[in-house]
RONUDO-163127 format. One record per residue (C-alpha): chain; residue in one letter; x, y, z. Coordinates in steps of 0.25 Angstrom, whole numbers, padded with zeros to 4 digits, m for minus. Each point is the difference from the previous one (the first is absolute). Example, Ala and Ser with C-alpha at 12.3 -4.5 7.8 and 13.67 -1.06 7.14 Angstrom:
<rs>
R   chain   res    east   north      up
R       A     a    0049   m0018    0031
R       A     s    0006    0014   m0002
</rs>
This chain:
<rs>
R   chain   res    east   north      up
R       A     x   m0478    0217    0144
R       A     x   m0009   m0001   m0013
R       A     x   m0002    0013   m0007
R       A     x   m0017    0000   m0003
R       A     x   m0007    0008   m0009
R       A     x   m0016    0001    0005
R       A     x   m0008    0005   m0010
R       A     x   m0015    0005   m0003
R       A     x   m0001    0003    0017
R       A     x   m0008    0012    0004
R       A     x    0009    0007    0009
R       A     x   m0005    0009    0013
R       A     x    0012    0010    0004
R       A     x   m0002    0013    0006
R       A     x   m0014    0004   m0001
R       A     x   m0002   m0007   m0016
R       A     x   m0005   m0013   m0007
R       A     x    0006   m0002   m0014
R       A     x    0004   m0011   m0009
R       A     x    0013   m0005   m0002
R       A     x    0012   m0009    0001
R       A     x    0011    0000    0012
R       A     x    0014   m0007   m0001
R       A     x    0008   m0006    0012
R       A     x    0013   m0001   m0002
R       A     x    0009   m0006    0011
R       A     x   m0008    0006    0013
R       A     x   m0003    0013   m0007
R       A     x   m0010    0006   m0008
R       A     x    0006    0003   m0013
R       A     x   m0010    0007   m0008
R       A     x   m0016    0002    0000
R       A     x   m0006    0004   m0013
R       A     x   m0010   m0005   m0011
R       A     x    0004   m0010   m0010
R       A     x    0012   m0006    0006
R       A     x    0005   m0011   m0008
R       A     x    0007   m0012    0006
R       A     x    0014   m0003   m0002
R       A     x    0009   m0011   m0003
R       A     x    0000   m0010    0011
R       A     x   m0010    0010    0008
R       A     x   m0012   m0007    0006
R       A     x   m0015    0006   m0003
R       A     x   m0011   m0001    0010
R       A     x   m0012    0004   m0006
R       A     x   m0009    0008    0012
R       A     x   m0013   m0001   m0011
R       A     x   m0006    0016    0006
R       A     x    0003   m0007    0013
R       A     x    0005    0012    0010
R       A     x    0013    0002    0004
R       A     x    0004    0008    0016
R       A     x    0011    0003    0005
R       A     x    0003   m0011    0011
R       A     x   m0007    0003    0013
R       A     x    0007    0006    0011
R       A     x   m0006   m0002    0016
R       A     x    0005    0008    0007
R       A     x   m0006   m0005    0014
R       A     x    0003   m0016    0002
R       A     x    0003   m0008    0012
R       A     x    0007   m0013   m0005
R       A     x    0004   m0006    0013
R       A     x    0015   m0003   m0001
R       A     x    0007    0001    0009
R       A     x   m0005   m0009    0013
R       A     x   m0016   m0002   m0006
R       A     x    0004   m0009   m0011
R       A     x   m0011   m0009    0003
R       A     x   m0011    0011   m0005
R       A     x    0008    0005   m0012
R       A     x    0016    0000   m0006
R       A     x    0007    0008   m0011
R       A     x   m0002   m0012   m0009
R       A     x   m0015   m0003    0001
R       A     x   m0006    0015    0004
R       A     x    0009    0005   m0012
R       A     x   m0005   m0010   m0010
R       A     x   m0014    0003    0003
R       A     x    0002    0013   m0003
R       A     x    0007   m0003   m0015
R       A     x   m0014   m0008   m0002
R       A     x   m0008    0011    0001
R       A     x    0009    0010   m0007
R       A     x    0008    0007    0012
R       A     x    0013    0002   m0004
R       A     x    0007    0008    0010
R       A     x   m0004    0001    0015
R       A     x    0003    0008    0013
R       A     x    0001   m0009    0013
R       A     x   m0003    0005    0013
R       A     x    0010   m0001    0012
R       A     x   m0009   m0007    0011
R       A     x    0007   m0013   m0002
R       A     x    0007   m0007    0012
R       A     x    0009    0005    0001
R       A     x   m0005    0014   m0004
R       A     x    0010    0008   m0010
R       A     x    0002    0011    0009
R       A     x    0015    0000   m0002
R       A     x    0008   m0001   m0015
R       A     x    0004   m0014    0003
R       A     x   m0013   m0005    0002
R       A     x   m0003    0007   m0013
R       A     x    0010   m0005   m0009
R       A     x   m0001   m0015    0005
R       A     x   m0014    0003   m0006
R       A     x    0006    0004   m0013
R       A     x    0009   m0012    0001
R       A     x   m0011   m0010    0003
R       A     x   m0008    0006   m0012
R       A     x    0011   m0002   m0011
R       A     x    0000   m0012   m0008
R       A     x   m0014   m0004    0007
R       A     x   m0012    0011   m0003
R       A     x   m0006   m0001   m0014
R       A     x   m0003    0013    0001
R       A     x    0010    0015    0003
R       A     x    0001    0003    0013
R       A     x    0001    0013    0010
R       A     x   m0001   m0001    0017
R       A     x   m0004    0011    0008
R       A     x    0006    0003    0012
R       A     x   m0006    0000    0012
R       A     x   m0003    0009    0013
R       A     x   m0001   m0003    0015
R       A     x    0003    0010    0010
R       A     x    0015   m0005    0002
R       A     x    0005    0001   m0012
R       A     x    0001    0014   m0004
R       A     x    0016    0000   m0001
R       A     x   m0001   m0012   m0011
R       A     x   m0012    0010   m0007
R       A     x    0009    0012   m0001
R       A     x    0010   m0010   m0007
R       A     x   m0007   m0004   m0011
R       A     x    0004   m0001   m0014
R       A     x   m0011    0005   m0009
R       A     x    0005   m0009   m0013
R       A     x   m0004   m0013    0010
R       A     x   m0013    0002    0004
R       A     x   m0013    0005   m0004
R       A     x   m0003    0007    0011
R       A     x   m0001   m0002    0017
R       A     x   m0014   m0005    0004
R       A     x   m0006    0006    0013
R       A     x   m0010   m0008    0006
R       A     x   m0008    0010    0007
R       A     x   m0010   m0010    0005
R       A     x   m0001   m0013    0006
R       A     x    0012   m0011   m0005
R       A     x    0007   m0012    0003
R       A     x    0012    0001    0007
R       A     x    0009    0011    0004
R       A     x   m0006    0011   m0012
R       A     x   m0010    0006    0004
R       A     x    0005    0015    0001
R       A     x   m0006    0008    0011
R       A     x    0008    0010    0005
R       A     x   m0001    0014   m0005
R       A     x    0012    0003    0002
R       A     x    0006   m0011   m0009
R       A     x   m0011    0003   m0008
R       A     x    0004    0013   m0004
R       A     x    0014   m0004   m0002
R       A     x   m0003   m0008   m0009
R       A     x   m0010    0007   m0009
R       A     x    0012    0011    0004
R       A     x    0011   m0006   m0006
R       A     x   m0002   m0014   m0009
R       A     x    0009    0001   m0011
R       A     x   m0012   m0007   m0008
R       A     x   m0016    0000   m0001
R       A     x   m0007   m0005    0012
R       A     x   m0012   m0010   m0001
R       A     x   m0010   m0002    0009
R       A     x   m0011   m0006    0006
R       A     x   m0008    0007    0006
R       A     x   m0008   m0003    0011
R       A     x   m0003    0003    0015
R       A     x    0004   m0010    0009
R       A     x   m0007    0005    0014
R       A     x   m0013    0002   m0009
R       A     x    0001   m0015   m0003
R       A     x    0003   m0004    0011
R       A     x   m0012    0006    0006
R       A     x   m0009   m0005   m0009
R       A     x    0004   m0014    0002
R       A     x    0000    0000    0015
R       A     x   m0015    0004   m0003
R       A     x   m0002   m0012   m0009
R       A     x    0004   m0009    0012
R       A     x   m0010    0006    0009
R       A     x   m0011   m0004   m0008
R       A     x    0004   m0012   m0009
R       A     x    0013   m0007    0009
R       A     x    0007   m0007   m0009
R       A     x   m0010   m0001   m0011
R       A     x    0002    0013   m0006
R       A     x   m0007    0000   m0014
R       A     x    0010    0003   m0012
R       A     x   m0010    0010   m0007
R       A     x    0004    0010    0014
R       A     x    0015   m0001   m0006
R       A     x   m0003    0015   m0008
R       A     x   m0007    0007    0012
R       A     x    0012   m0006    0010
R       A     x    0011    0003   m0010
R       A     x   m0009    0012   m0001
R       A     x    0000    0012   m0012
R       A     x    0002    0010    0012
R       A     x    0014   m0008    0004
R       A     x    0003    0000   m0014
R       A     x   m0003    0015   m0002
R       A     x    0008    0005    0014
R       A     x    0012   m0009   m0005
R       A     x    0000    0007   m0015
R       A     x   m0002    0013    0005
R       A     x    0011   m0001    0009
R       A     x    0008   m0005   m0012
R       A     x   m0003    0011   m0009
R       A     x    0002    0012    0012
R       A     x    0015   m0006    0000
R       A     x    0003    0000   m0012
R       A     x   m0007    0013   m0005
R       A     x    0009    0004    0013
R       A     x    0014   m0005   m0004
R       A     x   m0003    0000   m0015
R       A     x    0003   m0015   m0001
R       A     x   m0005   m0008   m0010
R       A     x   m0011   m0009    0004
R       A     x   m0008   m0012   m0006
R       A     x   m0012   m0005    0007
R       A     x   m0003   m0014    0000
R       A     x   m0013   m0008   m0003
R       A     x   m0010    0012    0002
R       A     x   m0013   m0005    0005
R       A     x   m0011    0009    0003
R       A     x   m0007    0011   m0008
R       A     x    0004    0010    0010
R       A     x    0015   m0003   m0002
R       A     x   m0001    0002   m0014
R       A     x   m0004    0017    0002
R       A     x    0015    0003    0005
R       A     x    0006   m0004   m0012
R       A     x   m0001    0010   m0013
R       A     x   m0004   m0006   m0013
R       A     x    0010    0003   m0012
R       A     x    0012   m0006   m0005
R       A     x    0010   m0006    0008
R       A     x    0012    0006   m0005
R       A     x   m0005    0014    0005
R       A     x   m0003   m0007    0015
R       A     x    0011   m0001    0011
R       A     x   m0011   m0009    0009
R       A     x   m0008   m0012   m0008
R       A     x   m0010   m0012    0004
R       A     x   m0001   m0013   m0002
R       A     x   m0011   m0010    0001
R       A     x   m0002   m0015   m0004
R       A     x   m0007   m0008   m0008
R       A     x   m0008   m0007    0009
R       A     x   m0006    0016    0004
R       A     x   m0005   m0001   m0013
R       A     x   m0008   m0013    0000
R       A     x   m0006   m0003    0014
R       A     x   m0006    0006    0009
R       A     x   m0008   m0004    0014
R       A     x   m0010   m0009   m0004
R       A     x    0010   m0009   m0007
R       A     x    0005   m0003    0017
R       A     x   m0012   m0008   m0001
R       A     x    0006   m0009   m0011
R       A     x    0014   m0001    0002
R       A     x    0002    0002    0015
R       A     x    0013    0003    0004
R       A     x    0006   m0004   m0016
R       A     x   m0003    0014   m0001
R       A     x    0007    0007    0012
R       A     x    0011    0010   m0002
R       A     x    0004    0011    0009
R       A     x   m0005    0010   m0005
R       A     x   m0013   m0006    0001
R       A     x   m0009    0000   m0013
R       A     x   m0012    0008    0002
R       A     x   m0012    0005   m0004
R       A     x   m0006    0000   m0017
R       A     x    0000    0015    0001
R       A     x    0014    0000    0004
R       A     x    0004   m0011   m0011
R       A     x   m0007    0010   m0010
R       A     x    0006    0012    0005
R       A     x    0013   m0006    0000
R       A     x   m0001   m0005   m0014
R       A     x   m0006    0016   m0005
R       A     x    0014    0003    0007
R       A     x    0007   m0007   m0009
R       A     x   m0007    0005   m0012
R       A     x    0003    0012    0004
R       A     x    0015   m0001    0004
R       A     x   m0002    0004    0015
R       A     x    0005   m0013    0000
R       A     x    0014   m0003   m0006
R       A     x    0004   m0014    0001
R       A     x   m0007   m0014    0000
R       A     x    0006   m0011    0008
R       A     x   m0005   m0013    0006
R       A     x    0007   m0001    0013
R       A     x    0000   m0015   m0002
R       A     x    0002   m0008    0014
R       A     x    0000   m0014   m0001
R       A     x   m0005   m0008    0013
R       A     x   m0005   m0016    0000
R       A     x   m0014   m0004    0000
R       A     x    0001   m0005    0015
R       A     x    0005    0016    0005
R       A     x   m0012    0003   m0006
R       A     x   m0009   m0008    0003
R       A     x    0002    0003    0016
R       A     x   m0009    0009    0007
R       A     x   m0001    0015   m0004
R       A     x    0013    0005    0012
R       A     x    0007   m0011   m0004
R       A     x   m0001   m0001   m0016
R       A     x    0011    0009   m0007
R       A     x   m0002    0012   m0009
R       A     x    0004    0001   m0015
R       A     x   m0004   m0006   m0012
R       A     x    0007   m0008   m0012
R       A     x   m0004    0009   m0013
R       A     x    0014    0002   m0008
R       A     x   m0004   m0014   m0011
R       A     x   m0012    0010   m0004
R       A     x    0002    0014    0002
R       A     x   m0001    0003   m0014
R       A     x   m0011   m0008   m0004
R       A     x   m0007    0004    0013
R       A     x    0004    0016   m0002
R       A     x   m0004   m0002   m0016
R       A     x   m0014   m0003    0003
R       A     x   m0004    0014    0005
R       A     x    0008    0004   m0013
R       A     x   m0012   m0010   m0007
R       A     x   m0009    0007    0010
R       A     x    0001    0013   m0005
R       A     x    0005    0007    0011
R       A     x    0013    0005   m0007
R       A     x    0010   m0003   m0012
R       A     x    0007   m0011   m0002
R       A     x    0013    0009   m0002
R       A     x   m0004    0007    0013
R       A     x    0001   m0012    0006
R       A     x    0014   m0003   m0006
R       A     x    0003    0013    0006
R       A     x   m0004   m0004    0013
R       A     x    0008   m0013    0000
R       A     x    0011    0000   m0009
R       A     x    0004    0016   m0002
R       A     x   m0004    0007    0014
R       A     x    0009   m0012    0008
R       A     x    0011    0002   m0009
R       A     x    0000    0016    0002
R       A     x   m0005    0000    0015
R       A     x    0013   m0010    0004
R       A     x    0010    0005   m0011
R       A     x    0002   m0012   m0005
R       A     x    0009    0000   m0012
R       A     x   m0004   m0005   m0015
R       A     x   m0012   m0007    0004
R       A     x   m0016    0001    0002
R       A     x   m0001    0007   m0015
R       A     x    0002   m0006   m0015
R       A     x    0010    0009   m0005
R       A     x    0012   m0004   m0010
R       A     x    0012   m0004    0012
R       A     x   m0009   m0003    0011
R       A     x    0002   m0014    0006
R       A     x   m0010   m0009   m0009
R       A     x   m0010   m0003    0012
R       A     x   m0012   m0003   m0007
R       A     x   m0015   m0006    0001
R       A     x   m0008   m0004   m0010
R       A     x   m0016    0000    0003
R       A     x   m0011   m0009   m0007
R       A     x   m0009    0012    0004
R       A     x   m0013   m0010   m0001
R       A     x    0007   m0012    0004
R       A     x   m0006   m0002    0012
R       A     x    0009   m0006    0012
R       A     x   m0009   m0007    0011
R       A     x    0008   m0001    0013
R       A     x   m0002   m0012    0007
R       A     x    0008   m0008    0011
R       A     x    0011   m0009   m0010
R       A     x    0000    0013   m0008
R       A     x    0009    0008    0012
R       A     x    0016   m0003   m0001
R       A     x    0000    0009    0013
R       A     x    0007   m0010    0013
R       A     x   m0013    0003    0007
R       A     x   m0008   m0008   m0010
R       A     x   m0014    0008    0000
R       A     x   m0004    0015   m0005
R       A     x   m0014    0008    0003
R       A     x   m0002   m0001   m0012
R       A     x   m0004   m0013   m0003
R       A     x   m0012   m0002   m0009
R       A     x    0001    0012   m0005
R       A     x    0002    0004   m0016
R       A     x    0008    0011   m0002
R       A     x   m0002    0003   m0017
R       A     x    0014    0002   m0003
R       A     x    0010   m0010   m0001
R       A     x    0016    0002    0002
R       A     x    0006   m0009   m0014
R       A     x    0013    0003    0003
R       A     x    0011    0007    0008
R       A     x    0016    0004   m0003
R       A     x    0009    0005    0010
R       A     x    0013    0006   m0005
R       A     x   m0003   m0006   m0013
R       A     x   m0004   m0013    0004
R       A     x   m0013   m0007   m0002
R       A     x   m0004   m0004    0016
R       A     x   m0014   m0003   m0001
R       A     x   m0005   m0008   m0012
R       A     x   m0016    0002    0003
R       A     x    0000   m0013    0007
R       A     x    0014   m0003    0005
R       A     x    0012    0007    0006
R       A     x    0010   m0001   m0011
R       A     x    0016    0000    0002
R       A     x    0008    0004    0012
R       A     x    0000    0012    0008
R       A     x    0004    0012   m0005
R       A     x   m0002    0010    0009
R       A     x    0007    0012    0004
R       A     x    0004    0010    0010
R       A     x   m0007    0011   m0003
R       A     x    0006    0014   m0001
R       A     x   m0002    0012    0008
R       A     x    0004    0010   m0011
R       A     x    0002    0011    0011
</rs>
């Protein structure tokens, strides 16, 4: 490790923006202040008023290893996300096989290490049979257990209310879900193919994958854990109607929290007309008024967290027919410069943002020495060229799948560089070095 000194940066940390220099020494940081001076043998990177986050954390990814290695792995889904200043990620447990049990969890871990550019945390996941393998989990491994309550691929979809309950009774850690209705859906989709067969237009996806399967599922999600006092973290909130159960306000003060995406943020129904299935993701993208009131929710803090929920799939998945096309979108390579734009926008601060991305994922999740710029935290570090414009276009996505939504779009900010543990991983044009990613820590 080389000891850096990055000086004349305008740092964003917990709710300010101020001048000043930052040292790394090792994978810490050792001190913040103004006028720092460089030491013997110490090397100087000059940030010139460039700004300087604590390194992204995404808390909601899906990177496809193991058993759907072809879409995604933990080398290239990882390195995407050091490009585009993500740090430190939280990976779901749908893969095949599913982590519903600690050894399918810790061969994650172990797959991860030496690989992923980028710290690393896996949930665990649910189904209706492995609630003895819930009970036993070991808070320090794991972010939390993921519930799908709604439709999911293989044996995780969690529909019995007994095991339900149990669950939100007795995990040992939060509970994250997704919430929607199944039957709902189910219902709306068998209408579909009344009228259209098998040529169901994709701009249905938000009134089959509905708001009113999406509010039942939260509902029910919020009852049960206001009923067993658990603590519950609502995934990728969709509509503007989900948004009135949660209470804005500070998230240390709140024992449930929401979460949305980025993409909730920028597109809305009429960009189906565009893109086609490149934007479908369950849950579905809606209406403007629902992207605007979900991006007044995050100004407000009724919404706590900012994710992607990044889902790689190839071009040929998705350029098959509506049923047939999966859901989920590759985002992670410009979260930040896709989130920052609404910072650019005005709709809120660029240190409410950090909060959102960097701080609130670090607090909601316990995870230790990380998500702030604080003297000992882990040097997990982005710097931004706020006006330096990043235009996203197909050779530009490091992701395995090889395209994004975004393309042809210019975002104004511009990730210049990205350090994990210390270590410069991302050059502004070039993954630098080896990986360096850790094993995050649960610090429970």
């Amino acid at each position: 490790m080389t000891d850096l000194l990055i000086q004349n940066a305008r740092l964003v940390n917990e709710g300010q923006e101020f001048e000043g220099d930052l040292r790394i020494r090792g994978d810490r940081i050792e001190s913040i202040g103004p006028g720092l001076t460089a030491r013997a043998g110490e090397k100087v990177l000059n940030a010139n008023g460039r700004l300087l986050l604590p390194g992204v954390i995404d808390a909601q990814v899906h990177f496809r290893e193991p058993g759907m290695e072809y879409k995604g792995n933990l080398d290239t889904e990882p390195a995407a996300a050091v490009a585009g200043g993500v740090t430190s990620y939280l990976e779901m447990p749908n893969t095949r096989p599913p982590a519903l049990s600690n050894d399918v969890l810790e061969d994650k871990y172990t797959r991860a290490t030496g690989r992923s550019r980028a710290n690393f945390g896996f949930y665990f996941g649910a189904s209706n049979d492995n609630l003895e393998n819930i009970r036993r989990i070991n808070p320090k491994t794991t972010p939390g257990l993921k519930i799908f309550m709604g439709a999911s691929t293989g044996n995780m979809l969690v529909d019995d209310p007994k095991t339900l309950e149990a669950m939100f009774a007795e995990c040992p850690t939060p509970i994250i879900t997704h919430c929607e209705d199944t039957p709902m859906i189910d219902a709306e989709i068998a209408k579909a193919r009344a009228i259209y067969g098998d040529d169901i237009p994709v701009d249905l996806h938000g009134e089959i994958r509905s708001r009113a399967a999406c509010l039942k599922s939260t509902e029910l999600a919020i009852s049960l854990a206001r009923r067993f006092d658990t603590s519950l973290h609502v995934l990728h909130i969709s509509t503007a109607e989900e948004l009135q159960l949660f209470a804005p306000g500070p998230l240390m003060h709140k024992r449930i929290t929401a979460e949305t995406c980025v993409h909730f943020l920028h597109f809305a129904r009429a960009d189906y007309a565009r893109l086609g299935n490149l934007i479908k993701c369950n849950p579905a993208i809606k209406e403007a008024s629902d992207r605007d009131a979900i991006i007044r929710a995050v100004a407000e803090d009724r919404v706590d967290v900012l994710a992607t929920d990044h889902a790689p799939h190839t071009w040929d998945e998705k350029q098959q027919k509506y049923e047939k096309a999966p859901s989920g979108l590759p985002l992670v390579q410009f979260f930040l410069a896709c989130a920052m734009q609404k910072v650019h926008d005005g709709h809120f601060s660029l240190p409410h943002l950090v909060r959102k991305i960097c701080h609130a994922p670090a607090q909601r999740f316990d995870i230790a020495e990380r998500g702030f710029l604080r003297e000992g935290y882990f040097a997990d570090l982005v710097l931004v060229e706020p006006y330096g414009g990043t235009l996203v276009t197909r050779e530009s996505v490091i992701s395995r799948c090889g395209w994004s939504p975004f393309e042809g779009e210019r975002f104004d900010a511009r990730v210049a560089a990205t350090f994990v543990n210390g270590e410069l991983a991302w050059d502004g044009k070039q993954l630098v070095g080896a990986p360096v990613g850790r094993r995050l820590e649960f610090a429970r």
